[in-house]
C-alpha positions as a printed NumPy array, in Angstrom:
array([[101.823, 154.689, 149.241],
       [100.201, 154.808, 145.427],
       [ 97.402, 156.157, 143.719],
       [ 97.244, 159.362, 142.093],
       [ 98.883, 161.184, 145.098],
       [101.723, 159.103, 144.636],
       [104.82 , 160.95 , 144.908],
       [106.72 , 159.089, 142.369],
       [106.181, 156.71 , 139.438],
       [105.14 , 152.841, 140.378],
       [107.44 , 151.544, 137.508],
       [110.693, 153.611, 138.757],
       [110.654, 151.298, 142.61 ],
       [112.795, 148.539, 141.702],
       [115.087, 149.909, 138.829],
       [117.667, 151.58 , 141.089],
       [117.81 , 148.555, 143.252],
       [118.103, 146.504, 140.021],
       [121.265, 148.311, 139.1  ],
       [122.921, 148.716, 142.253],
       [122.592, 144.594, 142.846],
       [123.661, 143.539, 139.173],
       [124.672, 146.5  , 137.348],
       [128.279, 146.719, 135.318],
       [127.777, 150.971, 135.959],
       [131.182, 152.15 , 138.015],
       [129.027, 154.393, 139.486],
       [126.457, 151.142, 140.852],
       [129.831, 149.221, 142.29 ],
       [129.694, 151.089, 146.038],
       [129.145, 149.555, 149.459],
       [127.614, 152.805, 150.854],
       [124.907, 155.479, 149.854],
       [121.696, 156.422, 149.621],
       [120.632, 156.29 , 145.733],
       [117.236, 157.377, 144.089],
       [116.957, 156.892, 140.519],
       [120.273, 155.85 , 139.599],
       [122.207, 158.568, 141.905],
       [123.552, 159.044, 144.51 ],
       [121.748, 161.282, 146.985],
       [122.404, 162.887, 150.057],
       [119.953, 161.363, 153.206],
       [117.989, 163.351, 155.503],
       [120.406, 164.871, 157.813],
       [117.731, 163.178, 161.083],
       [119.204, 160.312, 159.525],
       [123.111, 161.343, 160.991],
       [120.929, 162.074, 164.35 ],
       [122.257, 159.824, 166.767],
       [120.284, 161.473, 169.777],
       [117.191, 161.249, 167.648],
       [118.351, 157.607, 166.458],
       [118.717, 156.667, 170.756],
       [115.593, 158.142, 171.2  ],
       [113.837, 155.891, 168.383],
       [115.383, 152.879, 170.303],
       [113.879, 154.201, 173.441],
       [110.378, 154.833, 172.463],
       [110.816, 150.937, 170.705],
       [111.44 , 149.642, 174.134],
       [109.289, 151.819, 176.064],
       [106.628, 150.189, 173.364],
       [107.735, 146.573, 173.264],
       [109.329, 145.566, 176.47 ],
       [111.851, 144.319, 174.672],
       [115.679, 145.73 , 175.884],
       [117.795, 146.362, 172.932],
       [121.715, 144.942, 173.222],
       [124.21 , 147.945, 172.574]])
């Protein structure tokens, strides 16, 4: 997750959160989004998967044991 193969810079991690949680920015006063350095972004469309998200839940009971409440 760091080191020289890190994909992006250590001292960039918390700024965006920073700004979303206390920043006067319009732009930083949303409920919703995916931001990376101070933008908005769009997400990985597997993120909009809801077959791929039911199958997630289904491999973490399969693992666990543990039935999930719908």
């Amino acid at each position: 997750m760091g080191g020289p193969g890190a994909p992006d810079d250590i001292d960039q991690a918390h700024r965006t959160q920073a700004w979303l949680a206390a920043g006067d920015d319009a732009a930083a006063r949303t409920t919703a989004g995916y931001f990376y350095h101070l933008k908005p972004r769009e997400p990985n469309p597997e993120a909009r998967d809801v077959a791929l998200q039911d199958r997630l839940l289904d491999i973490c009971r399969e693992m666990s044991g543990v039935e999930l409440a719908a």
